[in-house]
PDB file of N, CA, C and O in Angstrom:
ATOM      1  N   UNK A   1     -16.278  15.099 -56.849  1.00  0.00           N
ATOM      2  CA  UNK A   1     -15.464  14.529 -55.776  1.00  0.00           C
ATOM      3  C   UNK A   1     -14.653  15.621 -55.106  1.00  0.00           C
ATOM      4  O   UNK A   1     -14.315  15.785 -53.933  1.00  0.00           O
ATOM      5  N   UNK A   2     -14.460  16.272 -56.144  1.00  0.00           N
ATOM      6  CA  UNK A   2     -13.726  17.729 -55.617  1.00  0.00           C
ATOM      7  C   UNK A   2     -14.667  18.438 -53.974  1.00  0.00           C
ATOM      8  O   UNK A   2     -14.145  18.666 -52.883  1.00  0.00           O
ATOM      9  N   UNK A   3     -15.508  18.546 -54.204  1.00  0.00           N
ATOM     10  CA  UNK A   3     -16.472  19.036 -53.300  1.00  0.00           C
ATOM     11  C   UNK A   3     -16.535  18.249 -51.799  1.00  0.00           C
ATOM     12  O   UNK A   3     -16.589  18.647 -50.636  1.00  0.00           O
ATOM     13  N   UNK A   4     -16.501  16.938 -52.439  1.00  0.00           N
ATOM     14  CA  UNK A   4     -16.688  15.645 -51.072  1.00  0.00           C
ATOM     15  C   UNK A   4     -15.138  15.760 -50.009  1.00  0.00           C
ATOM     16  O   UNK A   4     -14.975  15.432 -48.834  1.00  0.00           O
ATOM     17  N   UNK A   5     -14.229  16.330 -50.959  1.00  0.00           N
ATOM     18  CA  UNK A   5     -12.920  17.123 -50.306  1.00  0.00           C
ATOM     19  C   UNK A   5     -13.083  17.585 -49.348  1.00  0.00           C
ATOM     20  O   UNK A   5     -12.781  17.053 -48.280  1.00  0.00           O
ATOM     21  N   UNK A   6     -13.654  18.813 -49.484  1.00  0.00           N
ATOM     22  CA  UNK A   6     -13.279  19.507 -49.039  1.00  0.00           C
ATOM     23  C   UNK A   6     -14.413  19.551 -47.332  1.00  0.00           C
ATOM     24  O   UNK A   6     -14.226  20.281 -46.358  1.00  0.00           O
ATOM     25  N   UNK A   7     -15.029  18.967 -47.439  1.00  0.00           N
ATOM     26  CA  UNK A   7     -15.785  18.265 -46.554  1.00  0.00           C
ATOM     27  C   UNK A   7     -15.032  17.291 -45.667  1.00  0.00           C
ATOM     28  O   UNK A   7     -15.562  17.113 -44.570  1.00  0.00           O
ATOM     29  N   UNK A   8     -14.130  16.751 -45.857  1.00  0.00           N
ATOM     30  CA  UNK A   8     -13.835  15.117 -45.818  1.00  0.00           C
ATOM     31  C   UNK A   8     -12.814  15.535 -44.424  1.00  0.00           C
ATOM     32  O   UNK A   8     -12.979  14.599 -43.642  1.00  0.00           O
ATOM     33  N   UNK A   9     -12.027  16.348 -43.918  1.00  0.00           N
ATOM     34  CA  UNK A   9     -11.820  16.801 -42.182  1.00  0.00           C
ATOM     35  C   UNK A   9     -13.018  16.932 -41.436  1.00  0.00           C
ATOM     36  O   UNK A   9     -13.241  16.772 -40.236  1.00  0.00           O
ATOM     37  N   UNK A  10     -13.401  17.102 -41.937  1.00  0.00           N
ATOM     38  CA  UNK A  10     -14.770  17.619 -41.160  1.00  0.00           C
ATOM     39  C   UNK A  10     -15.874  16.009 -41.050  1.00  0.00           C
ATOM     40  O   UNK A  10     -16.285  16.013 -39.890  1.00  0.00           O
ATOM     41  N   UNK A  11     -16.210  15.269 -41.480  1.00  0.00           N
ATOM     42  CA  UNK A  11     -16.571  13.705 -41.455  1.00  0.00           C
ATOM     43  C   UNK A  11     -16.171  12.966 -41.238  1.00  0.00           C
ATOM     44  O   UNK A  11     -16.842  11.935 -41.272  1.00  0.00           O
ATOM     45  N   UNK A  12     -14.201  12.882 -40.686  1.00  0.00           N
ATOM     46  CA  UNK A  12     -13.137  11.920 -40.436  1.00  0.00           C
ATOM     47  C   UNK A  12     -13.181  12.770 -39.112  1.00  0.00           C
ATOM     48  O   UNK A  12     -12.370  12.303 -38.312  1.00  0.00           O
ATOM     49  N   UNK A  13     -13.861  13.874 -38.603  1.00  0.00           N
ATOM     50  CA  UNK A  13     -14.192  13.719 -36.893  1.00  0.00           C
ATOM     51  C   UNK A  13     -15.334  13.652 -36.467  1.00  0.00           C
ATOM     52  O   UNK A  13     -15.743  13.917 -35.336  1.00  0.00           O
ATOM     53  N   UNK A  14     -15.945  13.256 -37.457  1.00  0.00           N
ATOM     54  CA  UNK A  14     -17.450  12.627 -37.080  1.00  0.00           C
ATOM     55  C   UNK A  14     -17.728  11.459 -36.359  1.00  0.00           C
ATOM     56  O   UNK A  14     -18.416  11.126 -35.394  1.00  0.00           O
ATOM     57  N   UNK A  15     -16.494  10.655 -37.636  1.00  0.00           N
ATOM     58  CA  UNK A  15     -16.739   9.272 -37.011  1.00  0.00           C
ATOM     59  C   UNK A  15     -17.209   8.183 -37.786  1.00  0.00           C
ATOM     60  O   UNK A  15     -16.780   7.596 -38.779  1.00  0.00           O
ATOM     61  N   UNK A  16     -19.017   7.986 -36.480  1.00  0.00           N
ATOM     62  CA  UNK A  16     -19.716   7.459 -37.494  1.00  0.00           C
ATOM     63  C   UNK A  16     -20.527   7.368 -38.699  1.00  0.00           C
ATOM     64  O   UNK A  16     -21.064   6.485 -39.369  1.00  0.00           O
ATOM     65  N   UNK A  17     -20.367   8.967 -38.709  1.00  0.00           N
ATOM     66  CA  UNK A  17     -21.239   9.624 -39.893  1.00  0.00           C
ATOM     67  C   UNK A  17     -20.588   9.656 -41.140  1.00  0.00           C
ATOM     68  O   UNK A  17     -21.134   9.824 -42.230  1.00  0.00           O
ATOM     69  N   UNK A  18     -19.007   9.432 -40.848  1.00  0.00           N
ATOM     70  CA  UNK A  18     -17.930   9.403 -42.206  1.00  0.00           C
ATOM     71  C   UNK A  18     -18.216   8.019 -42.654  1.00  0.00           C
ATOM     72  O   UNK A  18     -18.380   7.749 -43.844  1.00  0.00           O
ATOM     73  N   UNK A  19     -18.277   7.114 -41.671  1.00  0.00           N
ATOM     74  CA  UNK A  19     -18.325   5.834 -42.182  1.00  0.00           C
ATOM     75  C   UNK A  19     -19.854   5.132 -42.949  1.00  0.00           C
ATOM     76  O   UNK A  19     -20.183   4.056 -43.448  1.00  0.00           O
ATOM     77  N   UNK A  20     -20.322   6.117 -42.751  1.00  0.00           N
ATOM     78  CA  UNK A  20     -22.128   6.342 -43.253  1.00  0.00           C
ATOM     79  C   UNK A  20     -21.635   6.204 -44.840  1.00  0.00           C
ATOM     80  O   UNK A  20     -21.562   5.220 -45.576  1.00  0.00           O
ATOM     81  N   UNK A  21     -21.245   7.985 -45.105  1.00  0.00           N
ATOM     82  CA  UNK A  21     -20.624   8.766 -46.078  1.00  0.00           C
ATOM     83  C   UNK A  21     -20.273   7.807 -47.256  1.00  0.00           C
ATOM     84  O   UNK A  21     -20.553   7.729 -48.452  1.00  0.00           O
ATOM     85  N   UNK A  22     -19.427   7.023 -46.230  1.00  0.00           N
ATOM     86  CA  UNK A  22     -18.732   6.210 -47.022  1.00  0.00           C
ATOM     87  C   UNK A  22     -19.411   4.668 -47.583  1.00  0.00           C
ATOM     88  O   UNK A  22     -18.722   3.996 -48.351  1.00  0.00           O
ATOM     89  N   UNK A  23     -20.246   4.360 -47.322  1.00  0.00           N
ATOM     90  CA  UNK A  23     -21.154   3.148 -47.297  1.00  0.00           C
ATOM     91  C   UNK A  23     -21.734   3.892 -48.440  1.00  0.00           C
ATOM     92  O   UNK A  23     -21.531   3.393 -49.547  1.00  0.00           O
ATOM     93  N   UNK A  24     -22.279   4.768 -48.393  1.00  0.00           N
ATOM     94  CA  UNK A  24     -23.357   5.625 -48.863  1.00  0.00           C
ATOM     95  C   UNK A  24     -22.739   5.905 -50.345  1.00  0.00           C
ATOM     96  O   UNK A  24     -23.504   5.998 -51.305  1.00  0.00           O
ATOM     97  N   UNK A  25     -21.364   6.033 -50.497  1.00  0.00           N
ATOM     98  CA  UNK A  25     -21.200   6.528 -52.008  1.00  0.00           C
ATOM     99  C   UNK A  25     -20.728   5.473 -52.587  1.00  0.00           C
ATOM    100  O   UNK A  25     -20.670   5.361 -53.812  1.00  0.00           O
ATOM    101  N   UNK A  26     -20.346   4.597 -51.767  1.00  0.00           N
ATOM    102  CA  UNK A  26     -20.254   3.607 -52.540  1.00  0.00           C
ATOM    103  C   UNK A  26     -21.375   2.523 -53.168  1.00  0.00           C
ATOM    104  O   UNK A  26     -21.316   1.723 -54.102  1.00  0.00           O
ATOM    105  N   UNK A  27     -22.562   2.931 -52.080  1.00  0.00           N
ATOM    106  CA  UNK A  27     -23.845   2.018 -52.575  1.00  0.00           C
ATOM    107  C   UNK A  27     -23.963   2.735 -53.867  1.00  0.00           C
ATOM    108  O   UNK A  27     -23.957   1.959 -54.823  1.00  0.00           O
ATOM    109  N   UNK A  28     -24.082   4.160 -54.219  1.00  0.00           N
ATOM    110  CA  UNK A  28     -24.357   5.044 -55.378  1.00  0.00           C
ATOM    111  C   UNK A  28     -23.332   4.907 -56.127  1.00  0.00           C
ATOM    112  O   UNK A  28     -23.558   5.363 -57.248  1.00  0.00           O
ATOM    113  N   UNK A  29     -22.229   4.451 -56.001  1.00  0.00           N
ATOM    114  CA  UNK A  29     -21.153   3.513 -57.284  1.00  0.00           C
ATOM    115  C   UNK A  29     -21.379   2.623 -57.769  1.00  0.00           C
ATOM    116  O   UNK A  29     -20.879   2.564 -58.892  1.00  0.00           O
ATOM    117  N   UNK A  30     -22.095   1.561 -57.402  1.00  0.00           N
ATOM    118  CA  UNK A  30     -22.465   0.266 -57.365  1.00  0.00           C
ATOM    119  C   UNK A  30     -23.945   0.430 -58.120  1.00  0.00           C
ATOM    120  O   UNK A  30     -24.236  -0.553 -58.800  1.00  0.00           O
ATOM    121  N   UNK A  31     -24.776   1.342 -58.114  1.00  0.00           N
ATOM    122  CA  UNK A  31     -26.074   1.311 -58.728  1.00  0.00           C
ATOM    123  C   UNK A  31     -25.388   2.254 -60.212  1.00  0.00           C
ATOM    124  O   UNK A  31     -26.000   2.168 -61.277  1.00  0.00           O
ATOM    125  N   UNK A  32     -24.613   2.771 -60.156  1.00  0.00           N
ATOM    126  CA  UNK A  32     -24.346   3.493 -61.566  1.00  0.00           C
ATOM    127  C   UNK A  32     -23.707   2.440 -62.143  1.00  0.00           C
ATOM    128  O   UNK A  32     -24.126   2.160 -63.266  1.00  0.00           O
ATOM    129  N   UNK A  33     -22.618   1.619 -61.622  1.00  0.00           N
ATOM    130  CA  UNK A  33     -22.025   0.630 -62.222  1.00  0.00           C
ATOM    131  C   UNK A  33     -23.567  -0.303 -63.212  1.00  0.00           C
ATOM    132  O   UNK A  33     -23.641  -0.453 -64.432  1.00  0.00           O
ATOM    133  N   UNK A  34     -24.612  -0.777 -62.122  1.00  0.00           N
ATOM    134  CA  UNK A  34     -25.194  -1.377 -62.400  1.00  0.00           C
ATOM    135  C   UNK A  34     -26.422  -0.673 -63.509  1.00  0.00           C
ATOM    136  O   UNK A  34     -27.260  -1.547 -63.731  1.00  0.00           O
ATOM    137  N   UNK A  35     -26.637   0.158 -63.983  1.00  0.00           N
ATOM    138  CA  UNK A  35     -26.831   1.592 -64.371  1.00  0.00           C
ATOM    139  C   UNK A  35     -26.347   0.712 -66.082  1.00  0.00           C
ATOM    140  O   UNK A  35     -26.983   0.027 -66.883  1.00  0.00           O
ATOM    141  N   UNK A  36     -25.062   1.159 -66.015  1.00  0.00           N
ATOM    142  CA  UNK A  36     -24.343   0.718 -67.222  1.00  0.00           C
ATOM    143  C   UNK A  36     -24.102  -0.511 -68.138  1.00  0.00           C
ATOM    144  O   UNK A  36     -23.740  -0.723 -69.296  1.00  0.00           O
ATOM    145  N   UNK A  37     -24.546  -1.329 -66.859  1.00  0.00           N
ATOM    146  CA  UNK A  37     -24.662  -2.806 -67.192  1.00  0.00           C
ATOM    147  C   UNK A  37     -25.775  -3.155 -68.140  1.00  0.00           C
ATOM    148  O   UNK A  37     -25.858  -4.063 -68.966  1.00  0.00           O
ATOM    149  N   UNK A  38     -26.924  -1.830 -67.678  1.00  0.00           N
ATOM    150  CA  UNK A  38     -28.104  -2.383 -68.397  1.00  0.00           C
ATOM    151  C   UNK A  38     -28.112  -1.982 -69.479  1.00  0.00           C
ATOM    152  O   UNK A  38     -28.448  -2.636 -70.466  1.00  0.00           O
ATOM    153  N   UNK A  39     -27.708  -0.739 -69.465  1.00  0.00           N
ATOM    154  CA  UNK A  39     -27.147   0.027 -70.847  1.00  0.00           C
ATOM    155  C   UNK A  39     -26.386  -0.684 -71.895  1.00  0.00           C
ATOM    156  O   UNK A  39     -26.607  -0.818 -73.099  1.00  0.00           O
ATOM    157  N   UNK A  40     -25.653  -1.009 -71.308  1.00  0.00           N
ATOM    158  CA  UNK A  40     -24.699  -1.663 -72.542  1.00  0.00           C
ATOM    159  C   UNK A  40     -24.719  -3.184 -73.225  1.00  0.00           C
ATOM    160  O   UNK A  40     -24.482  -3.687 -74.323  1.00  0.00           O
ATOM    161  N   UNK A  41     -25.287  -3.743 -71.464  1.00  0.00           N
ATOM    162  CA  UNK A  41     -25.435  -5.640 -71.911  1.00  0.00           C
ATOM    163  C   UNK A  41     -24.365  -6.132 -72.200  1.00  0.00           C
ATOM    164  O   UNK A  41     -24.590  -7.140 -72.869  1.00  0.00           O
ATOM    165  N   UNK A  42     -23.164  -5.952 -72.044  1.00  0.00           N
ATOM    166  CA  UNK A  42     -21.976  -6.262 -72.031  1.00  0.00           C
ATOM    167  C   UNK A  42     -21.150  -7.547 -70.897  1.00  0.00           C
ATOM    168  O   UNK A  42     -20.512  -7.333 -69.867  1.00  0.00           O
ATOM    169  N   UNK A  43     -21.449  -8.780 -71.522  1.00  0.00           N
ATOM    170  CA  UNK A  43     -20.994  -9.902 -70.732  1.00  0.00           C
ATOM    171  C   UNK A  43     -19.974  -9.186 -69.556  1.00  0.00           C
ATOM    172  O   UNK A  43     -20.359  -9.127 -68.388  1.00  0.00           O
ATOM    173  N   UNK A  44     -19.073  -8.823 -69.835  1.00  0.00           N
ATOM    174  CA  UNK A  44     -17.736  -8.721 -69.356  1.00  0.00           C
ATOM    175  C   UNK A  44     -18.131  -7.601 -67.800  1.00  0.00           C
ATOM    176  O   UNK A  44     -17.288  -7.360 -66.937  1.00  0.00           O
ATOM    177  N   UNK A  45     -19.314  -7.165 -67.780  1.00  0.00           N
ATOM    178  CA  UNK A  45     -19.316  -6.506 -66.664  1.00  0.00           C
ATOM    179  C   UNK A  45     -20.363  -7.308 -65.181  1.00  0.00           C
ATOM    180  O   UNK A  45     -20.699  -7.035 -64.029  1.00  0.00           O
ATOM    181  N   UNK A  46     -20.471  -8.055 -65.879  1.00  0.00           N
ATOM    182  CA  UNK A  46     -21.039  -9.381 -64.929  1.00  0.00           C
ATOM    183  C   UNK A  46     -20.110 -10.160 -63.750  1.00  0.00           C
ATOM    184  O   UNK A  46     -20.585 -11.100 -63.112  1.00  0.00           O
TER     185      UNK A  46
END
């Protein structure tokens, strides 16, 4: 995340490409979340 820093002036005058960025890491949060789910089988993350 350190890295996505230092980037992150530079994509907040992009625009629409920050708001990409941002769709974008969060879809790849959401598949690791789901990642773990399978891993573990743990009711509570449902």
């Amino acid at each position: 995340m350190s890295v996505y820093s230092i980037f992150f002036p530079f994509i907040t005058n992009l625009g629409e490409i920050g708001n990409f960025n941002t769709a974008y890491y969060g879809a790849v949060a959401s598949i690791e979340r789901a990642e773990l789910v399978l891993k573990n089988k743990e009711p509570g993350f449902q």
